[in-house]
C-alpha positions in Angstrom: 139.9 71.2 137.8 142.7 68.8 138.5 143.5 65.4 136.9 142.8 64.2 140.4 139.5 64.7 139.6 139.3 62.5 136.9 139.1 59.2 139.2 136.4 60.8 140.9 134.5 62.0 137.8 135.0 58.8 136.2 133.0 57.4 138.8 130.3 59.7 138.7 129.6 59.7 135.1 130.7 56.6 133.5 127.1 55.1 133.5 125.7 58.3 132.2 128.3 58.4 129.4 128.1 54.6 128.7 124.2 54.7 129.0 124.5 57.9 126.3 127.0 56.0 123.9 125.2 52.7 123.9 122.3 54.8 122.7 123.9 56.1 120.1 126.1 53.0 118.5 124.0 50.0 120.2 126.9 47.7 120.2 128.9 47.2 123.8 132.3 46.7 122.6 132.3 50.0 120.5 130.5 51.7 123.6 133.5 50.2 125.9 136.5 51.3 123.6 134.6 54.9 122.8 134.1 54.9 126.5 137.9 54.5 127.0 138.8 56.9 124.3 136.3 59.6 125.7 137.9 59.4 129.3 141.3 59.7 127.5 140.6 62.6 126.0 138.8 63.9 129.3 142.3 62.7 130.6 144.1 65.0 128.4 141.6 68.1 128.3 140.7 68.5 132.0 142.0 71.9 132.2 139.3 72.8 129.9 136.3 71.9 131.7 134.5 73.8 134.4 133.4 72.3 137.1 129.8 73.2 137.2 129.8 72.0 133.4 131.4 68.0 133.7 128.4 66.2 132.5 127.3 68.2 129.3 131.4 68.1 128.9 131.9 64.8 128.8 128.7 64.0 126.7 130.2 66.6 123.9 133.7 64.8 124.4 131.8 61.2 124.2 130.1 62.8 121.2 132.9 63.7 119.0 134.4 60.4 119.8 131.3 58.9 118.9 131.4 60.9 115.5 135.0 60.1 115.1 134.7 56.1 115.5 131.5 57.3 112.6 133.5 58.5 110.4 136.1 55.9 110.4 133.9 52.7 110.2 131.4 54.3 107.6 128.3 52.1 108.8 126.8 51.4 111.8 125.1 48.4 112.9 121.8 49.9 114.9 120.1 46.3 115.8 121.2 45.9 119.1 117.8 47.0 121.7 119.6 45.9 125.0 119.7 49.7 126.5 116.0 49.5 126.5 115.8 45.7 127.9 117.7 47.5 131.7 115.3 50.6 131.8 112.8 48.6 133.4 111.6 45.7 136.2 108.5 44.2 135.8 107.2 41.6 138.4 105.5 39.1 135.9 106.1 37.5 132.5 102.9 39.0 130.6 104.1 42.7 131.8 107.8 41.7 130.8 106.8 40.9 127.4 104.6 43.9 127.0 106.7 46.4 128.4 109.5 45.0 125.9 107.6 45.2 122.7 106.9 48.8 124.1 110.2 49.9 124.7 111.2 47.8 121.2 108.5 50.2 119.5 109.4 53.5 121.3 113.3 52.5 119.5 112.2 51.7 116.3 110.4 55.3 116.9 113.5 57.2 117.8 115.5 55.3 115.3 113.0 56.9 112.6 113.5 60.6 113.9 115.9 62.7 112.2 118.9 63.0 113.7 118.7 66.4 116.1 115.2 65.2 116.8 116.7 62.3 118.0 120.0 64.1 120.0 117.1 66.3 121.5 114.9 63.0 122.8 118.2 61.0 124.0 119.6 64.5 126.1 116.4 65.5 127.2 113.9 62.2 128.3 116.6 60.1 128.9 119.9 61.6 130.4 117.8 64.4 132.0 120.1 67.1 130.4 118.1 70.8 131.1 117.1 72.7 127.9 120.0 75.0 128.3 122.7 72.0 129.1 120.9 69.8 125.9 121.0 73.4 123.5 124.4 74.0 124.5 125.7 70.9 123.8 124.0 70.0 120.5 125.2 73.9 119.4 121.8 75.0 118.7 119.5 78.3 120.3 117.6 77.7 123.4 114.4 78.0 121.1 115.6 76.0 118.4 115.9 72.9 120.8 112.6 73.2 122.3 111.5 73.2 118.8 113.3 70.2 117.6 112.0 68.5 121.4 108.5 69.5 120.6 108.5 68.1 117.2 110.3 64.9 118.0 107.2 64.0 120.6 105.0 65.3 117.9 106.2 62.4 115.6 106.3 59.8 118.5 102.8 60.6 119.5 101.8 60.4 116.3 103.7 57.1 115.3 102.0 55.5 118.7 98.2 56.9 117.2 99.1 54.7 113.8 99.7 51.8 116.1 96.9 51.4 118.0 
């Protein structure tokens, strides 16, 4: 792959990667500079991707960033629910403010998961990685992500049978 690429990759799978970050982090401006700091490196390790494999690539590269920018600040402020708020278009009001509370509970749900439960939900349900693409990337066995999958809607399910 060429660093010509990377303009056209960019555009491609910004909103993926940005969507995937802001999941993780909830706060815009550290999205936006990990964001920057992903594409750098992407920049800088091009030669190293295959072509069939950009999009796990990048998440793994927005990833260790992610982990990086962890590591240095120590704490993380996880309050922000924004990502959920775009997910959706209601036509009235009333369904506005239940589909919110919804998507506000399904967060506070995922929040509560452990963490590779949680990697497994975000990859798989919401940035349509396959199981292969999502096991790969979180460095786990086919079978041990499906596992981790099936017991993370096992607690969700569970959780939403509490609240009703």
């Amino acid at each position: 792959m060429r660093r010509d690429d990377l303009d056209q990759i960019y555009q491609k799978y910004m909103k993926d990667v940005y969507r995937y970050l802001y999941s993780l982090c909830r706060d815009h401006h550290m999205t936006e500079d990990i964001l920057q700091e992903t594409f750098y490196r992407a920049y800088l390790h091009l030669e190293n991707c295959k072509d069939d494999k950009v999009k796990p690539w990048l998440f793994r590269v927005a990833y260790h960033a992610f982990i990086d920018v962890k590591r240095k600040n120590k704490r993380m402020d996880l309050q922000e629910i924004s990502y959920f708020d775009s997910l959706f278009h209601t036509e009235t009001l009333e369904k506005q403010v239940v589909e919110q509370e919804r998507w506000n509970e399904l967060k506070l749900a995922i929040d509560e998961l452990p963490e590779l439960q949680r990697q497994a939900i975000i990859l798989y349900d919401f940035h349509q990685f396959s199981y292969q693409e999502a096991s790969e990337f979180m460095k786990v066995g086919l079978s041990h992500f499906k596992i981790l999958l099936f017991r993370a809607r096992q607690t969700l399910r569970q959780q939403k049978g509490k609240g009703d």
